[in-house]
C-alpha positions as CSV (number, residue, x, y, z in Angstrom):
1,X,-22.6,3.7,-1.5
2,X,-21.2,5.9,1.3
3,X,-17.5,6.0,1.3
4,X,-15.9,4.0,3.3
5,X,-12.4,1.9,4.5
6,X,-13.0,-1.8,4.5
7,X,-10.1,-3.7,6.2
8,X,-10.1,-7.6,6.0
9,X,-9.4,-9.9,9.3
10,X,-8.8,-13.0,10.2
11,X,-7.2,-14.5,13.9
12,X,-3.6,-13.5,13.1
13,X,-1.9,-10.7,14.8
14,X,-0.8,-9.5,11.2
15,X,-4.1,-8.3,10.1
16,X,-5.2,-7.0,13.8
17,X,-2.0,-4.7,12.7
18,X,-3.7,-3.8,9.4
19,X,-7.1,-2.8,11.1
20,X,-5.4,-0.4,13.3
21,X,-3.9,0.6,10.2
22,X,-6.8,1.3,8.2
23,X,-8.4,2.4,11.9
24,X,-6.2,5.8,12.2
25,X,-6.0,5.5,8.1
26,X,-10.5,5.9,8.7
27,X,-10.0,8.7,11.6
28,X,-7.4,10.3,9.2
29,X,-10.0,10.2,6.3
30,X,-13.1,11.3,8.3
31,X,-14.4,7.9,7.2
32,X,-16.4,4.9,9.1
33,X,-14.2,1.7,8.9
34,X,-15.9,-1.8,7.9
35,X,-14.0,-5.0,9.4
36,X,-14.8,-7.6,7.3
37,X,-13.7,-11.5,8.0
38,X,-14.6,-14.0,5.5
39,X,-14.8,-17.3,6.9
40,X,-14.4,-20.3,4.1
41,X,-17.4,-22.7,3.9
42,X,-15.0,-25.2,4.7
43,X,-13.2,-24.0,7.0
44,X,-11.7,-25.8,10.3
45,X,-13.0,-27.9,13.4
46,X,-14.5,-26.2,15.6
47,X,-12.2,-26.9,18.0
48,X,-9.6,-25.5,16.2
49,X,-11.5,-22.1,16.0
50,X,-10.9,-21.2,19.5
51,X,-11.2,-18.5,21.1
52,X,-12.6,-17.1,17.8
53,X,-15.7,-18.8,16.6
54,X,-16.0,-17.3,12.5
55,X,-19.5,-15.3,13.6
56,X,-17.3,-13.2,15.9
57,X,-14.3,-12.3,14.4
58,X,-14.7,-9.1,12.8
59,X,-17.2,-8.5,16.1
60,X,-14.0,-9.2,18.2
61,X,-11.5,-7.0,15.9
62,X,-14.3,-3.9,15.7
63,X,-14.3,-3.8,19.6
64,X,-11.0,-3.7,19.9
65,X,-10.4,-1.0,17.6
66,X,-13.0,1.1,19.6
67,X,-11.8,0.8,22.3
68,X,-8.2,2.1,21.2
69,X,-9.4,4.7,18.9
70,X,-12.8,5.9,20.5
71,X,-13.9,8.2,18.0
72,X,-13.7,5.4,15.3
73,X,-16.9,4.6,13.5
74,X,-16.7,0.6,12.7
75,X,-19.0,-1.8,11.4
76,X,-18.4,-5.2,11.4
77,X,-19.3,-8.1,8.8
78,X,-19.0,-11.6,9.5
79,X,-19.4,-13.8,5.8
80,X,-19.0,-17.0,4.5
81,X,-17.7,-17.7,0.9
82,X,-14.5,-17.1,-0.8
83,X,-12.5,-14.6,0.7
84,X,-11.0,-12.9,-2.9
85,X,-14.4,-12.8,-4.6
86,X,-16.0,-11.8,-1.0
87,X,-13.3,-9.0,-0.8
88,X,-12.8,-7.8,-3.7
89,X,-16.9,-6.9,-4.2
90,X,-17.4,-5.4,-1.0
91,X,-14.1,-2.9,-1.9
92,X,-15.4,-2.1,-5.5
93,X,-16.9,1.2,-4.2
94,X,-14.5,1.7,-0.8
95,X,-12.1,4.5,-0.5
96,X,-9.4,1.4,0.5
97,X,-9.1,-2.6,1.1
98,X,-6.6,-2.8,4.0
99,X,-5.3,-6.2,4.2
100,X,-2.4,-7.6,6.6
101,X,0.4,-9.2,4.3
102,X,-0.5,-12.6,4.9
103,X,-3.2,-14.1,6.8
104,X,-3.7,-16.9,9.7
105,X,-3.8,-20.0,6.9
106,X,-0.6,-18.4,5.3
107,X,2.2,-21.0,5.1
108,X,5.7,-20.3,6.7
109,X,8.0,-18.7,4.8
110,X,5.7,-17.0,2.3
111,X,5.7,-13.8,2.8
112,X,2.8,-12.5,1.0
113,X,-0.9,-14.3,1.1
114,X,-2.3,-15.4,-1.3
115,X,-5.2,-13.4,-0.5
116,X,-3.4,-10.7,-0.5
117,X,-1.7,-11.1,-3.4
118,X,-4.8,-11.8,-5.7
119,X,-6.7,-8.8,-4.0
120,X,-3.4,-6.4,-5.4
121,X,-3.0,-8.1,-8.5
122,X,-7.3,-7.8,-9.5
123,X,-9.0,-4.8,-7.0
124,X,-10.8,-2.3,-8.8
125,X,-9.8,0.2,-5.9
126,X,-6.4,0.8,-3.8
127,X,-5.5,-1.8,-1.9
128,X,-2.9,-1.5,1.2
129,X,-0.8,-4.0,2.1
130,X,0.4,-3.6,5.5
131,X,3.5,-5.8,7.1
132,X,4.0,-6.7,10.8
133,X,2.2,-7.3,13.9
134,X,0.9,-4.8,16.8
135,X,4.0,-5.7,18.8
136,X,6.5,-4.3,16.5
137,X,8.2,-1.1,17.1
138,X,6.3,0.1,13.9
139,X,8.4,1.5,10.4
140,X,11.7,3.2,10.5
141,X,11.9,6.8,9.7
142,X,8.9,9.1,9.4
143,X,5.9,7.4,9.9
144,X,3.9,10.1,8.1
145,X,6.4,10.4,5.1
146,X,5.1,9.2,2.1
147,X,6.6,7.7,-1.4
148,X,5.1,6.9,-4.5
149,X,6.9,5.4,-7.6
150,X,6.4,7.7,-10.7
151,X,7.4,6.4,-14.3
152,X,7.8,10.4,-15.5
153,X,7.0,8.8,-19.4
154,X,4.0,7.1,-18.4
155,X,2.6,8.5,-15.0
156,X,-0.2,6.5,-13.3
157,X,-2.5,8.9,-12.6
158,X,-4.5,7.4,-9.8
159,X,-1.3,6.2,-7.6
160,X,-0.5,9.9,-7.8
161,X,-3.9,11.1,-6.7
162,X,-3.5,8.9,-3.6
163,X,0.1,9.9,-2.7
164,X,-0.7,13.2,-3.1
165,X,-3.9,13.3,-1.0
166,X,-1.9,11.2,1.6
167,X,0.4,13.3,1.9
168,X,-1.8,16.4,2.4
169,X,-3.8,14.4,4.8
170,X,-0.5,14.1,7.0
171,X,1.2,17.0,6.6
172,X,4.0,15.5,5.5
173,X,6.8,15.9,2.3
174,X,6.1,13.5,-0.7
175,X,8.9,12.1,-2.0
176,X,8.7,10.9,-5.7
177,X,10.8,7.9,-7.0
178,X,12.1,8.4,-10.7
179,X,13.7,5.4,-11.9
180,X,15.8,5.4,-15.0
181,X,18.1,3.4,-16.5
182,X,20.5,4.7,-19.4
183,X,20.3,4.5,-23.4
184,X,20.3,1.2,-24.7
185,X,23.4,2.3,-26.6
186,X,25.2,3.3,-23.2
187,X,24.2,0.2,-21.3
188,X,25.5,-2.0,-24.3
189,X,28.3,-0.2,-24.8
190,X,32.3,-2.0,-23.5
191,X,33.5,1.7,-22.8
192,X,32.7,3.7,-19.4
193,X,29.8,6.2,-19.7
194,X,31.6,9.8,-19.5
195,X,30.3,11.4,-17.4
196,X,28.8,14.7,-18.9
197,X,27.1,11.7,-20.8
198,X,25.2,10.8,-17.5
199,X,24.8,14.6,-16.2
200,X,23.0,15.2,-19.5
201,X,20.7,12.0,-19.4
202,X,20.2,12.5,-15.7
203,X,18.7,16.5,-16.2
204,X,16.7,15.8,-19.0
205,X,14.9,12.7,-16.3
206,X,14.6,15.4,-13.8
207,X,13.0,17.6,-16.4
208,X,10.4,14.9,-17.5
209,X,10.3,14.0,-13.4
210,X,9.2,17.9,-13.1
211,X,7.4,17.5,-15.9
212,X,5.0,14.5,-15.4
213,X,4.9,16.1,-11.8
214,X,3.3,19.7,-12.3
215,X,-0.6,19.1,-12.7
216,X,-0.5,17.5,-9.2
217,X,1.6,20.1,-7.8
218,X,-1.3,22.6,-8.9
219,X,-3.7,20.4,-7.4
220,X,-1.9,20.0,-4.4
221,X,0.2,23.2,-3.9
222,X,0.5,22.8,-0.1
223,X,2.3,19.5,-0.3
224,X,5.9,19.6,-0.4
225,X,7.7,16.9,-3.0
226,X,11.0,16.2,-3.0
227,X,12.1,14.8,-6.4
228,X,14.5,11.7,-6.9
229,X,15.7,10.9,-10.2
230,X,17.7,7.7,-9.4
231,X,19.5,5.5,-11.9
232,X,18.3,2.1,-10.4
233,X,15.6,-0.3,-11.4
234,X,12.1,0.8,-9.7
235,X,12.3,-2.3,-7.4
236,X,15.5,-1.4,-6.2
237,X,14.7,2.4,-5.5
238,X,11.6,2.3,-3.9
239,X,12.9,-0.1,-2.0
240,X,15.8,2.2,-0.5
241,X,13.0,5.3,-0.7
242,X,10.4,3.0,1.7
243,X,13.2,2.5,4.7
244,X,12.0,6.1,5.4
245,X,8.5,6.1,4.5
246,X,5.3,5.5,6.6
247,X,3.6,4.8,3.4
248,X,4.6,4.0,-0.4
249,X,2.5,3.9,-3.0
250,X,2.7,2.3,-6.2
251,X,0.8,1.8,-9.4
252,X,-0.4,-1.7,-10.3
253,X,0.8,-1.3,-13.9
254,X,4.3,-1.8,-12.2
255,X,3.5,-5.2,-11.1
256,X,7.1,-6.8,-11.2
257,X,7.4,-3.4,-8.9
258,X,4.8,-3.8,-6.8
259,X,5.6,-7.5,-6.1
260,X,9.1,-7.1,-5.6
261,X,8.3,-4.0,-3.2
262,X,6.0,-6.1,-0.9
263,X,8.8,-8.9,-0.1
264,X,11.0,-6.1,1.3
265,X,8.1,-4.3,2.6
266,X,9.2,-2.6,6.2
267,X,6.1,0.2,5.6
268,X,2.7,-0.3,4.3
269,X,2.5,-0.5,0.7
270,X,-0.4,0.7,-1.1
271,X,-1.0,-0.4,-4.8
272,X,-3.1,1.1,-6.9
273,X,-5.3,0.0,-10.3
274,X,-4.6,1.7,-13.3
């Protein structure tokens, strides 16, 4: 299969936001881009599919993608079935599955799809998760900064392959998120931590930070990384990392992580299988 981007659409503004996402993410890549919609065999009146009629979707969304980004190859698909199962095969071979948070049939107040969702939590490939609509101002920060969450005991190899290679792609600094918390003695203890204590656990993160770190650095020796050793849960610091981020990525092992990341998520999120 050639490699590709496959980004999945419905009607809703969110994932028109996502395929220009995975758009520049394609002309980035030197990739073609499928736009894939999945219409449900029972899906709604159709009255109610105005102006969209399901064989014309991802027809509607690939035009308009060409004609903002003209040197975009696209191909769109137009299917009926399931839209996990339909998804999740087509991306078993693609680059990336770029998905808006939720989708048209999403109820209010949930904040991520449950497409979405099952496509992070089972996709044999990365799949990005991308907040927002075309009319918003876009992320704060950088938008070509990029974060990924690194467990310096237990590094996941591919979210690091991805961050890394993003990173190159843009040019732009990588900033890897060390969580830590301290010894279970410490924590449990009633007295304060001294702190030459802390100084001493805090180096010896940095070191396996460094550590965990180094065969991507030789891989990727033009990419600068900034190193943060941060004494938070993961949730909590990715979440403070991503306010100026274009991208984070994450591993899927981290699912609490992940999950928790995507509720809070001002920047597109990319998680990636183990």
């Amino acid at each position: 299969m050639e490699r590709v981007i496959i980004t999945g659409v419905d009607r809703s503004a969110r994932s028109r936001a996502a395929a220009d996402w995975a758009a520049r993410e394609a002309l980035l890549r030197e990739l073609p881009l499928w736009v894939v919609h999945v219409a449900p065999p029972d899906g709604p009146d159709p009255a109610e599919r105005w102006p969209y009629h399901p064989a014309k979707v991802a027809d509607r969304v690939a035009a308009e993608l060409a004609h903002r980004h003209p040197a975009l190859t696209a191909r769109s698909m137009n299917l009926t079935g399931a839209p996990v199962i339909a998804l999740r095969a087509l991306a078993e071979e693609a680059e990336l599955l770029v998905l808006g948070l939720r989708g048209e049939g999403a109820r209010a107040g949930i904040v991520v799809g449950s497409t979405a969702s099952a496509l992070a939590a089972e996709c044999t490939r990365p799949v990005v998760l991308v907040p927002g609509t075309l009319a918003d101002d876009g992320p704060p920060g950088r938008a070509d900064a990029v974060t990924v969450g690194i467990d310096a005991r237990s590094p996941a190899g591919g979210a690091a392959d991805l961050a890394f290679e993003a990173a190159r792609l843009r040019g732009a600094r990588l900033r890897a998120v060390h969580a830590w918390t301290l010894p279970a003695e410490a924590a449990e203890s009633p007295f304060p931590v001294l702190e030459e204590d802390r100084a001493t656990w805090e180096d010896d993160e940095v070191q396996r930070l460094s550590d965990a770190l180094r065969p991507w650095r030789g891989k990727y020796p033009e990419v600068d990384v900034l190193q943060d050793v941060v004494l938070l849960t993961p949730e909590k610091a990715l979440a403070h990392a991503a306010g100026n981020s274009g991208l984070v990525v994450v591993g899927r092992h981290a699912g609490g992580t992940a999950l928790g990341l995507l509720r809070h998520a001002k920047c597109p999120v990319a998680v990636v299988p183990g």
